[in-house]
C-alpha positions as a LaTeX table, in Angstrom:
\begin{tabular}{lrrr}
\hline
Residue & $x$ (\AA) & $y$ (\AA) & $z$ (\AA) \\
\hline
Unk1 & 0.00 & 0.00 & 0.00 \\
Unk2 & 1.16 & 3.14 & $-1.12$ \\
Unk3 & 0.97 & 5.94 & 1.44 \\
Unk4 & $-0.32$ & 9.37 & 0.31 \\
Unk5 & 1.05 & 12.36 & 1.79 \\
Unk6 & $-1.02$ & 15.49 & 2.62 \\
Unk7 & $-2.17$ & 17.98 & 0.57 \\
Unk8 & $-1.27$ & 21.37 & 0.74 \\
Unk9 & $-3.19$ & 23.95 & 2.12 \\
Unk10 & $-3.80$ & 25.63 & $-1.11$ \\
Unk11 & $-4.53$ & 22.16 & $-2.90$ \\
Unk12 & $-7.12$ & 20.90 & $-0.17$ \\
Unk13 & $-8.76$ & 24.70 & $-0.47$ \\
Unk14 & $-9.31$ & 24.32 & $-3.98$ \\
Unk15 & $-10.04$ & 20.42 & $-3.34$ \\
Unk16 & $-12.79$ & 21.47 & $-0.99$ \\
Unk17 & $-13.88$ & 24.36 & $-3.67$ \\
Unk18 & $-14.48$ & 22.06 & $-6.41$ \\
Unk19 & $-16.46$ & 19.41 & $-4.49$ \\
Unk20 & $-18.86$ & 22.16 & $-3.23$ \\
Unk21 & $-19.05$ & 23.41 & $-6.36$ \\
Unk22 & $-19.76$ & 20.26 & $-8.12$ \\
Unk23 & $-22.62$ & 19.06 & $-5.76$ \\
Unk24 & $-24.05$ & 22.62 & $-6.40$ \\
Unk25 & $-24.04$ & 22.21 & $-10.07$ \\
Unk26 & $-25.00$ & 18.50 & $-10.29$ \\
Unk27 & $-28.25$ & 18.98 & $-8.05$ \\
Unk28 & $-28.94$ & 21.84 & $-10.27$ \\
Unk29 & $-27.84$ & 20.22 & $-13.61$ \\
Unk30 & $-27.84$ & 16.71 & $-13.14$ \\
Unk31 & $-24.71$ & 14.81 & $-13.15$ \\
Unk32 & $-23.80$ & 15.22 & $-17.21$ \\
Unk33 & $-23.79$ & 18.87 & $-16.45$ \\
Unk34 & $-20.27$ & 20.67 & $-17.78$ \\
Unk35 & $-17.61$ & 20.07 & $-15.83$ \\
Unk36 & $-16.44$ & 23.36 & $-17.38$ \\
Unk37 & $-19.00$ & 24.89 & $-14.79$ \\
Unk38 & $-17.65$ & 22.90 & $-11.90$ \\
Unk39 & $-14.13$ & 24.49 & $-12.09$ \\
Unk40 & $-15.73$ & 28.23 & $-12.95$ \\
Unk41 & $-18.06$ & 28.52 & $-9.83$ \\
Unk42 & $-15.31$ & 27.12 & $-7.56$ \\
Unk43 & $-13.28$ & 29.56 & $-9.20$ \\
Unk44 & $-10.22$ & 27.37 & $-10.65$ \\
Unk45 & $-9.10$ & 26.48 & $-13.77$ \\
Unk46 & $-9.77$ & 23.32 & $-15.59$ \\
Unk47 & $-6.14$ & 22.27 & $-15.03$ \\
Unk48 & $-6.69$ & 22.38 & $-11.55$ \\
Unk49 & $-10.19$ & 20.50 & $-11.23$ \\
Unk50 & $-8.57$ & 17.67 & $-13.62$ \\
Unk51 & $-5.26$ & 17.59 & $-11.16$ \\
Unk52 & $-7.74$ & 16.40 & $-8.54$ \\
Unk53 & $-10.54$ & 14.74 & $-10.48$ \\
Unk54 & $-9.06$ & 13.28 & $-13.64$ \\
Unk55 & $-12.49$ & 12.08 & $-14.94$ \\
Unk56 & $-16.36$ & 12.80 & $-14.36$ \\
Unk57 & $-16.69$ & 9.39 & $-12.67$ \\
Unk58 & $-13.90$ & 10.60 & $-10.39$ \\
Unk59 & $-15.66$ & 13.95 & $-9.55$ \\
Unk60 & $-19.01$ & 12.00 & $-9.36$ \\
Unk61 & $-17.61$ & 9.56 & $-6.79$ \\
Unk62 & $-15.70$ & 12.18 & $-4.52$ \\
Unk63 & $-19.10$ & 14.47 & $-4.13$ \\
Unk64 & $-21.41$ & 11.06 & $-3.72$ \\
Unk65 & $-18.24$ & 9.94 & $-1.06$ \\
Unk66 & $-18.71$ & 13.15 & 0.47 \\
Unk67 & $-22.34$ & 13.11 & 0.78 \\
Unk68 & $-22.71$ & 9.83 & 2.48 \\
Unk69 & $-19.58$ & 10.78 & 4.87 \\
Unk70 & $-21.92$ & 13.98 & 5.76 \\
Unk71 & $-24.69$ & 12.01 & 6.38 \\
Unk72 & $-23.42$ & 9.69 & 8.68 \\
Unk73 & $-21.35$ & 12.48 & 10.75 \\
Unk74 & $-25.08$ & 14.29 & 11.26 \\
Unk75 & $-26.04$ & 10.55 & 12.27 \\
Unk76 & $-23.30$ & 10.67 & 15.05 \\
Unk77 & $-24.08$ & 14.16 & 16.29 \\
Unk78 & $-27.59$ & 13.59 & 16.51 \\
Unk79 & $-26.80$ & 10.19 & 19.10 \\
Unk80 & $-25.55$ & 13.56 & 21.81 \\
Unk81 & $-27.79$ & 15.86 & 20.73 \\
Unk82 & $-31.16$ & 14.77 & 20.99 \\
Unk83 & $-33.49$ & 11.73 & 22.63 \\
Unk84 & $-32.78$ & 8.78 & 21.39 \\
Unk85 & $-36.03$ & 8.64 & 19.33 \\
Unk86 & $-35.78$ & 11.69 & 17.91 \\
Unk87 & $-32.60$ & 10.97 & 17.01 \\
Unk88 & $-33.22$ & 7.92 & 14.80 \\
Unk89 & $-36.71$ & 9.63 & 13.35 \\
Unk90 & $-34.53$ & 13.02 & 12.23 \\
Unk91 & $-31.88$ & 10.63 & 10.46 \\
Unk92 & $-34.27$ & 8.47 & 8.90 \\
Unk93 & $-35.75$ & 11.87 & 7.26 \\
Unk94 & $-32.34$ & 12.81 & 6.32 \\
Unk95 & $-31.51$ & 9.62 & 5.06 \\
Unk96 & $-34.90$ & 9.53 & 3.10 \\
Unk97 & $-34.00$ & 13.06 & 1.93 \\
Unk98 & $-30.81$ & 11.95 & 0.85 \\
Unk99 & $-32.15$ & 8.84 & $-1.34$ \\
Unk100 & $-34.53$ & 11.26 & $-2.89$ \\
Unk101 & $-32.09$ & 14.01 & $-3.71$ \\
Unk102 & $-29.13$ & 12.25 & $-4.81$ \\
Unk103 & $-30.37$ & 9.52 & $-6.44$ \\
Unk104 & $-29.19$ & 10.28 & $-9.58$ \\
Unk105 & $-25.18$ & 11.03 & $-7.89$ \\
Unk106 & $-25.20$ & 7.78 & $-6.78$ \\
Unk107 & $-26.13$ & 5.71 & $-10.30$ \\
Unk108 & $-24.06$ & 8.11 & $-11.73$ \\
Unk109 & $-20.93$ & 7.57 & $-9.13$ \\
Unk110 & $-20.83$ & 3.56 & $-9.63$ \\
Unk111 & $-19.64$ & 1.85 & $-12.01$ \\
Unk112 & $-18.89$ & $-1.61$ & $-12.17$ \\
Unk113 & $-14.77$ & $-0.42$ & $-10.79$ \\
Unk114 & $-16.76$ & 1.01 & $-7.79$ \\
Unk115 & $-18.40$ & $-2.15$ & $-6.34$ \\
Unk116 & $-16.33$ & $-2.02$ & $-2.53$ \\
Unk117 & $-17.17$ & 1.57 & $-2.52$ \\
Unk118 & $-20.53$ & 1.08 & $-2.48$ \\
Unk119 & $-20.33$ & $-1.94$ & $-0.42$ \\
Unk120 & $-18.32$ & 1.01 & 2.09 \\
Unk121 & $-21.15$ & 3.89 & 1.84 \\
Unk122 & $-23.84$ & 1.15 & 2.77 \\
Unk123 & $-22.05$ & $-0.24$ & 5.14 \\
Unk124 & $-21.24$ & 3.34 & 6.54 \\
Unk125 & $-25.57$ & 4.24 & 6.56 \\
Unk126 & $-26.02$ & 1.00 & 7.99 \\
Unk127 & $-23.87$ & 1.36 & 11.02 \\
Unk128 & $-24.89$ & 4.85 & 12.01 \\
Unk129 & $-28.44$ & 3.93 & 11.44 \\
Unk130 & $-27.69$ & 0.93 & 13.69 \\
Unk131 & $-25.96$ & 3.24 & 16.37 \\
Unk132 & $-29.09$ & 4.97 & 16.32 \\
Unk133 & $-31.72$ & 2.18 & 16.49 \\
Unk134 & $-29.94$ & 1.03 & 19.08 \\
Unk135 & $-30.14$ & 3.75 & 21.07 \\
Unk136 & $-33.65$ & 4.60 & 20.52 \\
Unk137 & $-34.09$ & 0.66 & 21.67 \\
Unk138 & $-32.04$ & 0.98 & 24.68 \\
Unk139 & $-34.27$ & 4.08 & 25.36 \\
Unk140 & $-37.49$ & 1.56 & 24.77 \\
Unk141 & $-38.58$ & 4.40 & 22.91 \\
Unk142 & $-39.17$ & 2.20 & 19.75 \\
Unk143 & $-40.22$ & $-1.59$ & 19.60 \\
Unk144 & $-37.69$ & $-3.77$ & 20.53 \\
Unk145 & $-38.49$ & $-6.46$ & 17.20 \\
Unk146 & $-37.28$ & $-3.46$ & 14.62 \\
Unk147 & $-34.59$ & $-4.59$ & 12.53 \\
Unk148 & $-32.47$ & $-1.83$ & 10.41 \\
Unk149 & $-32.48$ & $-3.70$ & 7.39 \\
Unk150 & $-35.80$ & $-3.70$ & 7.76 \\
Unk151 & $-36.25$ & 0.35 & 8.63 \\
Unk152 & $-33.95$ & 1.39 & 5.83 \\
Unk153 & $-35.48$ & $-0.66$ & 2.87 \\
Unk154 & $-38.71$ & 0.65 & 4.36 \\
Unk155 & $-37.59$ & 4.44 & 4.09 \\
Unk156 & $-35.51$ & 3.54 & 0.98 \\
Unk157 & $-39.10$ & 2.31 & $-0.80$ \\
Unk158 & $-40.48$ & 5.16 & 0.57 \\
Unk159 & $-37.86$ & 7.82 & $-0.60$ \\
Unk160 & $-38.43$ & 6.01 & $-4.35$ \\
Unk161 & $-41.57$ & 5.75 & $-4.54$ \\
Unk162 & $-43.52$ & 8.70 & $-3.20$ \\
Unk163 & $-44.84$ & 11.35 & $-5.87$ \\
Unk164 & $-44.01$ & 13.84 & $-4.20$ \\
Unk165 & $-42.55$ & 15.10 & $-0.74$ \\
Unk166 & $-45.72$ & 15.78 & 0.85 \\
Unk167 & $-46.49$ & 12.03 & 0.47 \\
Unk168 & $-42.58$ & 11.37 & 1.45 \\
Unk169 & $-43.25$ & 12.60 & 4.77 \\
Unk170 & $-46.82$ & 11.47 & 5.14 \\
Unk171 & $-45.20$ & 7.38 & 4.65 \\
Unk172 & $-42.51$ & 8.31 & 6.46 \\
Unk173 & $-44.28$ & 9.29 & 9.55 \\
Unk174 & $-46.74$ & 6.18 & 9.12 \\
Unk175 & $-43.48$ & 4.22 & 9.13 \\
Unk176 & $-42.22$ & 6.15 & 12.65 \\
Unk177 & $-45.24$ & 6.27 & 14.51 \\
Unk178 & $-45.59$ & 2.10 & 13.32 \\
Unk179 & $-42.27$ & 1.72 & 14.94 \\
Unk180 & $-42.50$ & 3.97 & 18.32 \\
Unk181 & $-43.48$ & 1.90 & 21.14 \\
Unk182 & $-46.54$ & 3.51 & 23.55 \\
\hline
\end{tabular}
């Protein structure tokens, strides 16, 4: 294994810029939007987005990456910051949110080269959505028999399947008040 050093202070900046940018511009554009786009509204040049992102599937995989890896941090700061059951109910609606809204990033962001990273962003959800079930069980504040396989393909079918968000949230609370114990 080949060990990377750091970047540089200057490199991570414009590292950081183009990612922001580029998750800007794909929710906007979709993911074949111009990567042209991506380097102007972070404000580099083309030379400079390529440096770090040498293809679209590399840029595509590095915002999805990013996404999931700010998912599961809120998942962690919620287990402090809240009850237990509001805890897992505000991630499950962020996680539902998430499926909804980048959807399209994450078809676009695997490829049949990107099989284990997949196999790492689920397996990142699943553990802070465990971590949080979990918790809200320890708390008896939901019913003891909930499995978060179960929970996630629920909010998963949910987050694909509803028309629109109003309906999103309406299955999404049947599926949390189903699950709350009394």
């Amino acid at each position: 294994m080949v060990a990377t050093r750091p970047r540089r202070a200057d490199a991570q900046r414009n590292y950081d810029l183009l990612l922001a940018a580029a998750a800007q511009v794909f929710a906007e554009r979709g993911t074949d939007a111009p990567l042209d786009e991506v380097a102007r509204r972070a404000g580099v040049g083309s030379a400079t987005m390529y440096r770090h992102f040498p293809t679209r599937s590399d840029l595509l995989v590095a915002v999805y990456a990013d996404e999931v890896t700010q998912l599961c941090a809120r998942g962690q700061s919620l287990l402090t910051a809240t009850s237990p059951a509001e805890a897992l109910h505000e991630w499950l609606r962020l996680f539902m949110d998430h499926i909804t809204a980048k959807r399209d990033l994450a078809l676009a962001a695997t490829d049949e080269q990107s099989t284990d990273l997949v196999a790492e962003w689920h397996g990142s959800m699943l553990t802070t959505a465990s971590a949080l079930l979990d918790a809200a069980k320890r708390g008896n504040a939901v019913r003891p028999d909930l499995d978060v396989r179960d929970l996630l393909t629920l909010v998963k079918g949910i987050a694909l399947a509803a028309t629109d968000q109003p309906q999103a949230e309406r299955l999404l609370t049947v599926v949390v008040t189903s699950t709350t114990t009394r």
